[in-house]
TILUM-13529 format. One record per atom (N, C-alpha, C, O, CB): residue in one letter; atom name; x negated, y, z negated. Coordinates in Angstrom, 1 decimal, padded with zeros to 4 digits. Glycine has a CB too. Layout:
BEGIN
residuo, atomo, xx, yy, zz
a, CA, X, Y, Z;
...
# end
This chain:
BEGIN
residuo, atomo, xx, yy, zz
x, N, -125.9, -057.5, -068.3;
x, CA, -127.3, -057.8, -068.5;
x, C, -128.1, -056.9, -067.6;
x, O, -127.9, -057.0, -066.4;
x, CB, -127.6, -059.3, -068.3;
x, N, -129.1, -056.1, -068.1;
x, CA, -130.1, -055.7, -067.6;
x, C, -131.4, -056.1, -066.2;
x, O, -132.6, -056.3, -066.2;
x, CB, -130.4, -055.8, -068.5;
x, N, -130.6, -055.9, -065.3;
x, CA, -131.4, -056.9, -064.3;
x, C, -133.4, -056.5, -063.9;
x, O, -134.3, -056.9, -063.0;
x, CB, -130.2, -056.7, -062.5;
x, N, -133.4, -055.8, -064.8;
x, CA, -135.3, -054.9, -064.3;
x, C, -136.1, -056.0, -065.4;
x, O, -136.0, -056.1, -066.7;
x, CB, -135.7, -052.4, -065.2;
x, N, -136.8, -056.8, -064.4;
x, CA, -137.7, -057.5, -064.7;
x, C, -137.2, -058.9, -065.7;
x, O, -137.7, -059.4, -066.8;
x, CB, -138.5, -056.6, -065.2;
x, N, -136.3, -059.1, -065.0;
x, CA, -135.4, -060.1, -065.2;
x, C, -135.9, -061.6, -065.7;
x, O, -135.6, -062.3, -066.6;
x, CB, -134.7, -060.2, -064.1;
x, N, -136.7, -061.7, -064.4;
x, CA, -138.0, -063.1, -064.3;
x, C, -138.8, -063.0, -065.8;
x, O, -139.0, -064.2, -066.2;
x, CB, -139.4, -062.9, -062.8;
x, N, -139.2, -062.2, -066.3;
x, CA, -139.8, -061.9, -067.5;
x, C, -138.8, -063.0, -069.0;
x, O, -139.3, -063.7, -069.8;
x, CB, -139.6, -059.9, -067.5;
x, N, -137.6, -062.8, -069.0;
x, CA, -137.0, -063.4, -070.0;
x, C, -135.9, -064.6, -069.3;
x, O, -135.0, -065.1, -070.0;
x, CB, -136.3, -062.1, -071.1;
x, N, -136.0, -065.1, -068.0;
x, CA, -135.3, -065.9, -067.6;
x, C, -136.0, -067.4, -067.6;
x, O, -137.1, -067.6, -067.1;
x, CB, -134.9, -065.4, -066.6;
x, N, -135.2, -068.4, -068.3;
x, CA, -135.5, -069.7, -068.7;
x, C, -135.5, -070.9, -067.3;
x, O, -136.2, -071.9, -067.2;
x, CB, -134.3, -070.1, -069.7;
x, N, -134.7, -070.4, -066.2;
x, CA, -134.2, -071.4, -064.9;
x, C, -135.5, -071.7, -064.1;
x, O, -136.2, -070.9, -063.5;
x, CB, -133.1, -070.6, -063.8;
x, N, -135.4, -072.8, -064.2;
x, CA, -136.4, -072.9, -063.2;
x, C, -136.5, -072.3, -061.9;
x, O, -137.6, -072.0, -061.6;
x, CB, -136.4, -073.8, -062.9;
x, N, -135.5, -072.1, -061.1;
x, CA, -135.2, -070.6, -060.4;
x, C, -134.8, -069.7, -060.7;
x, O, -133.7, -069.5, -061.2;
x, CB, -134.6, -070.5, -059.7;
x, N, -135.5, -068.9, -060.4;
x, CA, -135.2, -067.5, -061.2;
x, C, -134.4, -066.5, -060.1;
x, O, -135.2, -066.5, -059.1;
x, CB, -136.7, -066.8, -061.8;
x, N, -133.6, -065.9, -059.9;
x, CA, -133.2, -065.1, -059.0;
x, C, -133.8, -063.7, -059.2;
x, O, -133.1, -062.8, -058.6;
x, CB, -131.8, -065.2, -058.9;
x, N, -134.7, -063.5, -059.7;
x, CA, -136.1, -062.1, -060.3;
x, C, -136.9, -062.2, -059.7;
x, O, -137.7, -061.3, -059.4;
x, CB, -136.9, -062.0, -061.8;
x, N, -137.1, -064.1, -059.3;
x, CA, -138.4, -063.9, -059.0;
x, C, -139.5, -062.9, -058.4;
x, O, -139.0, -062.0, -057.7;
x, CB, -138.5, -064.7, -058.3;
x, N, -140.9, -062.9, -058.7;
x, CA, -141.4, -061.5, -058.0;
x, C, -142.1, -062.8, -056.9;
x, O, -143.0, -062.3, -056.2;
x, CB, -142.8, -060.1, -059.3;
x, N, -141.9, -063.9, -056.7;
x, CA, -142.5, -064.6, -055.6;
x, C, -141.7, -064.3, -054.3;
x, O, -140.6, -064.8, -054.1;
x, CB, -142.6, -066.1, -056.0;
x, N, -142.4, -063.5, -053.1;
x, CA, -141.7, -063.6, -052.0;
x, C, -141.1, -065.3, -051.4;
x, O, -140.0, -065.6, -050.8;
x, CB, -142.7, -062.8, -050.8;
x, N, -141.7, -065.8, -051.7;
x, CA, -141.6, -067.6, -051.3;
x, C, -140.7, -068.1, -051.9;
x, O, -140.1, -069.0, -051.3;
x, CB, -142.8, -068.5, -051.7;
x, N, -140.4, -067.9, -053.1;
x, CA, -139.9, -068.7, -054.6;
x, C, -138.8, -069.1, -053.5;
x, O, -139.3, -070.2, -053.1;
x, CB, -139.3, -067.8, -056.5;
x, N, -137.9, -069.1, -052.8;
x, CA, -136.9, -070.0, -052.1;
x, C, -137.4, -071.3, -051.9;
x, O, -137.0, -072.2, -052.6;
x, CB, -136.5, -069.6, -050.8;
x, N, -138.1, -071.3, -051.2;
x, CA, -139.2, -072.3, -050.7;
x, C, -140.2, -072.9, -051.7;
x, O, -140.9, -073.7, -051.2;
x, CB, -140.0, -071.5, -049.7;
x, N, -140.5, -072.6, -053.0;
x, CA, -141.7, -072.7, -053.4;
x, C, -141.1, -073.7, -054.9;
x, O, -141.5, -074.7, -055.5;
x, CB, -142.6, -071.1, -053.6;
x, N, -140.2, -073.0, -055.1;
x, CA, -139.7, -073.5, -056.5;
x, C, -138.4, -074.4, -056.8;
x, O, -137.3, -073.9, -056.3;
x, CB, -139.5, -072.3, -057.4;
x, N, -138.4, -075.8, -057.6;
x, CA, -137.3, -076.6, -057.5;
x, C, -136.5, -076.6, -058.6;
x, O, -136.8, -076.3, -059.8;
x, CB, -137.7, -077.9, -057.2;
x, N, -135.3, -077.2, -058.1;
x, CA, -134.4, -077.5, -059.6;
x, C, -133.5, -078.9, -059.6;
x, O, -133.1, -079.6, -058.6;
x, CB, -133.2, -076.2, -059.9;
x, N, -133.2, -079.2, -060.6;
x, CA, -132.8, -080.6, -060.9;
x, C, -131.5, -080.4, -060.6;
x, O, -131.3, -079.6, -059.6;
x, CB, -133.1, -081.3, -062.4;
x, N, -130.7, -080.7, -061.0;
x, CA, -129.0, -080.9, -061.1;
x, C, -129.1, -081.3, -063.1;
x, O, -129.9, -082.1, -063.6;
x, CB, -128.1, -082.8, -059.5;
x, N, -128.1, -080.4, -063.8;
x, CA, -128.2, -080.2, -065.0;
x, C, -129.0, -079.5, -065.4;
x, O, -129.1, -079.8, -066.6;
x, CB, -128.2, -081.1, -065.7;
x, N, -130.0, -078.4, -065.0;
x, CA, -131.0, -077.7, -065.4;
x, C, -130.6, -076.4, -065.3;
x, O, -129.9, -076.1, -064.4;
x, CB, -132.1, -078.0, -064.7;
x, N, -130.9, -075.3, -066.2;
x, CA, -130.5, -074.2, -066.5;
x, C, -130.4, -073.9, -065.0;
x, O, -130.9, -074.4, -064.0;
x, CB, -131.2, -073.5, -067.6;
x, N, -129.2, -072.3, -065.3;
x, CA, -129.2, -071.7, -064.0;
x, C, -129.4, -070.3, -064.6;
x, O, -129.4, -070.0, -065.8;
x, CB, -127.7, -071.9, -063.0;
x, N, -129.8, -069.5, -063.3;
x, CA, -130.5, -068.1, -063.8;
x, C, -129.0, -067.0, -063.8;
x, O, -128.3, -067.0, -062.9;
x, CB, -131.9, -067.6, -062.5;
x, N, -128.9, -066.4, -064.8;
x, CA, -128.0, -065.2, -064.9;
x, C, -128.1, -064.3, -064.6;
x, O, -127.6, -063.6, -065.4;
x, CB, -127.8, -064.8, -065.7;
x, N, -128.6, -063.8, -063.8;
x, CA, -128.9, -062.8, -063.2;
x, C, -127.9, -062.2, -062.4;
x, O, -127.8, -062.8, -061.4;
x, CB, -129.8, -063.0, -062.6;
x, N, -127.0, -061.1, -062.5;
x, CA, -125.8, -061.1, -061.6;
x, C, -126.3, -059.6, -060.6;
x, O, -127.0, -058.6, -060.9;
x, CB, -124.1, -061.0, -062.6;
x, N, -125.7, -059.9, -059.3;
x, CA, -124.7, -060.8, -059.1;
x, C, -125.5, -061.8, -058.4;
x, O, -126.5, -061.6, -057.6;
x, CB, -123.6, -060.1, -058.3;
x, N, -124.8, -063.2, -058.8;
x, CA, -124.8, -064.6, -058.6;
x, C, -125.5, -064.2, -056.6;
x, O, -125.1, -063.2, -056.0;
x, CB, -122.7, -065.4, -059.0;
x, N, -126.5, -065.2, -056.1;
x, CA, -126.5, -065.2, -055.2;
x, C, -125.9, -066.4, -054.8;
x, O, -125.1, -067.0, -055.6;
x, CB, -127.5, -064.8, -054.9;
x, N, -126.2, -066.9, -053.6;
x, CA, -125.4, -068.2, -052.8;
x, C, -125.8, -069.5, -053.8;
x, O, -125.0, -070.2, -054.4;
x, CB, -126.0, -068.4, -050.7;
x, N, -127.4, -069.8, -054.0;
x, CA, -128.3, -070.7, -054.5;
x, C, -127.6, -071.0, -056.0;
x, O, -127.3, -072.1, -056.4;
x, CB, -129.8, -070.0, -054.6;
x, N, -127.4, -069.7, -056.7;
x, CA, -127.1, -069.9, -057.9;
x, C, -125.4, -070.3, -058.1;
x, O, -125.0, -071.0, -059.0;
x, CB, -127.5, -068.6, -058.5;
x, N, -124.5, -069.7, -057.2;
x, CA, -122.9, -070.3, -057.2;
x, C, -123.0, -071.9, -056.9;
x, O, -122.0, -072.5, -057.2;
x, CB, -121.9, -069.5, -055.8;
x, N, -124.3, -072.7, -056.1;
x, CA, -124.4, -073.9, -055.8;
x, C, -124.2, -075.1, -056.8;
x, O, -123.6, -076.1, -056.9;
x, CB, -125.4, -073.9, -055.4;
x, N, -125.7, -073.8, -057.6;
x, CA, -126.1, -074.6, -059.0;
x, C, -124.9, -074.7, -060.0;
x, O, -124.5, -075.8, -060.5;
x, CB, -127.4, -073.6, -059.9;
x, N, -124.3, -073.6, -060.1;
x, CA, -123.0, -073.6, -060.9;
x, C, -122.2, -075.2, -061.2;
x, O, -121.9, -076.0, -062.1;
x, CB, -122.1, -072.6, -059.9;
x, N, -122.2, -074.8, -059.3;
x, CA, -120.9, -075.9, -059.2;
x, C, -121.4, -077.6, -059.8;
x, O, -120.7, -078.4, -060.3;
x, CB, -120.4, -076.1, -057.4;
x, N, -123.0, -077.7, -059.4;
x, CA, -123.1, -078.6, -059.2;
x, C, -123.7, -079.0, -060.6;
x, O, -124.0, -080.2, -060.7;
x, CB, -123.7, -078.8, -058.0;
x, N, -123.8, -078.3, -061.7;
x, CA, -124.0, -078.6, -062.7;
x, C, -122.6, -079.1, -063.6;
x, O, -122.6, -079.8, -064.6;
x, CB, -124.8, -077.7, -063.0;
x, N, -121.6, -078.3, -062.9;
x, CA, -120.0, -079.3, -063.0;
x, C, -120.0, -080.3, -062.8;
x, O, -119.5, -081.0, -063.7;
x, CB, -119.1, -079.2, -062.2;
x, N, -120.3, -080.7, -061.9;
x, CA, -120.1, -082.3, -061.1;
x, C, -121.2, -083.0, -062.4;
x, O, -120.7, -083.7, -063.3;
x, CB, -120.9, -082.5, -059.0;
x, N, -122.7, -082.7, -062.2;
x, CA, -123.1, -083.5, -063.1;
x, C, -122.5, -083.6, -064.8;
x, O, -122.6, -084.8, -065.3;
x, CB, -124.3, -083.1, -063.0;
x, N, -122.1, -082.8, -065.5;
x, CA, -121.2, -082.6, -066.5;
x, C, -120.3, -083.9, -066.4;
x, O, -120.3, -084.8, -067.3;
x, CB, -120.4, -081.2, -066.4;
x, N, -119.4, -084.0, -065.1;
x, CA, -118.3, -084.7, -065.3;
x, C, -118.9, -086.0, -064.5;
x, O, -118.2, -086.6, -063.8;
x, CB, -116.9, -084.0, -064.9;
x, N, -120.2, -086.2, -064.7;
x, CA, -120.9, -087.5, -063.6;
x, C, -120.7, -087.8, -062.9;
x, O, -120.6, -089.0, -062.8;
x, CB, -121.0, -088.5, -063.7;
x, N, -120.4, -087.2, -061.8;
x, CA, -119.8, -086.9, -060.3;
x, C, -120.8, -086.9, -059.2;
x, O, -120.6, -087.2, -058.1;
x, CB, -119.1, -085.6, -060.1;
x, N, -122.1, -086.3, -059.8;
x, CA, -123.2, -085.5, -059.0;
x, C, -124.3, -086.9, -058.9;
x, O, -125.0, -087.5, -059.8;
x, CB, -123.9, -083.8, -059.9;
x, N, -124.1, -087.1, -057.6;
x, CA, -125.1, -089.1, -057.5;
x, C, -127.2, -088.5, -057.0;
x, O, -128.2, -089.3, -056.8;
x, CB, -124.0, -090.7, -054.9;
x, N, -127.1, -087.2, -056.9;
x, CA, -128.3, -086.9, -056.7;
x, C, -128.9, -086.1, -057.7;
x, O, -129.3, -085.0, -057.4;
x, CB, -128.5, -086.5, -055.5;
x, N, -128.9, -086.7, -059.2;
x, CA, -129.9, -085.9, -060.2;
x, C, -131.0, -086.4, -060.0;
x, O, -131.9, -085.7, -060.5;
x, CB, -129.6, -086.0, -061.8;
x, N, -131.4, -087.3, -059.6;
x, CA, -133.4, -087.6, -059.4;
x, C, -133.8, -086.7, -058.4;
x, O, -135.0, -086.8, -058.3;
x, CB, -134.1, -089.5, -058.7;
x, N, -133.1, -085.6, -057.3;
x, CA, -133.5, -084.9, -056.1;
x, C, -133.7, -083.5, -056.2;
x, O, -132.6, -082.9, -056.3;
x, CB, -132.6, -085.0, -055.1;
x, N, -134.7, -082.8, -056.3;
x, CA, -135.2, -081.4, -056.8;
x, C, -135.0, -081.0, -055.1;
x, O, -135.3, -081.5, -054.1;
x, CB, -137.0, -081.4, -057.6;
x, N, -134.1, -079.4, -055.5;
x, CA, -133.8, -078.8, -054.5;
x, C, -134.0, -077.2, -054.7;
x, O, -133.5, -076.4, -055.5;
x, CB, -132.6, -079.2, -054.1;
x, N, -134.8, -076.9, -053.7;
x, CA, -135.0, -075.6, -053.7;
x, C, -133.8, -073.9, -053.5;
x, O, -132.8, -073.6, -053.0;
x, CB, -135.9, -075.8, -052.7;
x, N, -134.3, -073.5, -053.9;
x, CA, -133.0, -072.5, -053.2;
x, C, -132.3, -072.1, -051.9;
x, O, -131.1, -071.8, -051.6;
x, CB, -133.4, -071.4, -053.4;
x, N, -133.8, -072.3, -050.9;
x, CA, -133.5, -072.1, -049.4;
x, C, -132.2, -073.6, -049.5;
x, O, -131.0, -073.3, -049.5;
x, CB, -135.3, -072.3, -048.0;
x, N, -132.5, -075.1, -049.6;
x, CA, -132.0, -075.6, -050.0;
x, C, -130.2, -075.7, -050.2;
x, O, -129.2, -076.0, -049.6;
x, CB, -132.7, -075.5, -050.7;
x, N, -130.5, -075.4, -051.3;
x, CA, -129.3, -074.7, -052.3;
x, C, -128.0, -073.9, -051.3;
x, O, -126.7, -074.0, -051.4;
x, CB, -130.1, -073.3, -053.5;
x, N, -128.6, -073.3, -050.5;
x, CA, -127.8, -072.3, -049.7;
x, C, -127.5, -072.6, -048.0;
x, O, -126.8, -072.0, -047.2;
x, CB, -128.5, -071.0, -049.8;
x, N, -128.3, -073.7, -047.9;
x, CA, -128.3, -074.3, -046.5;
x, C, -127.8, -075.8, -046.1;
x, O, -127.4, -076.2, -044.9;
x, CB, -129.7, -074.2, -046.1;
x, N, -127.9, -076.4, -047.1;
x, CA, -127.7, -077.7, -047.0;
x, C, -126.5, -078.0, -047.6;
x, O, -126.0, -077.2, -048.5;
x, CB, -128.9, -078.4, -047.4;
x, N, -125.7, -079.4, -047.0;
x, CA, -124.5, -079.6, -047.1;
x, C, -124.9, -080.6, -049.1;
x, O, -125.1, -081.8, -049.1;
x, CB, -123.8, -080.7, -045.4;
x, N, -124.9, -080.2, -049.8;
x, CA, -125.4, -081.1, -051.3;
x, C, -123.9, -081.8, -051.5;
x, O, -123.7, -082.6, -052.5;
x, CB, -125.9, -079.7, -053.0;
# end
């Protein structure tokens, strides 16, 4: 996939294109909510991966908790 201007046709609520210096910080995502394709995969997005597994197999007890990317890559989920 074409990674130039990526954020342009990406659906995720995080976008790993973002042109927002902040978007770590600024922008949230559910658990079951699209993840961005953008490769290569950063830390945020291998999170999302997984944890959209868990929700799949109803495992994941925090889908009401919107988490950001800084988030995503820092915290024990």
């Amino acid at each position: 996939m074409n990674n130039y201007q990526h954020n342009l046709i990406c659906n995720a609520p995080i976008c790993a294109g973002d042109t927002n210096p902040d978007f770590k910080k600024e922008v949230y995502w559910y658990g079951g909510e699209e993840v961005c394709q953008r490769t290569p995969y950063e830390k945020f997005q291998k999170k999302q991966v997984a944890i959209n597994k868990e929700v799949k197999s109803g495992h994941f007890r925090h889908v009401e908790e919107a988490f950001n990317a800084f988030d995503l890559e820092n915290r024990l989920i």
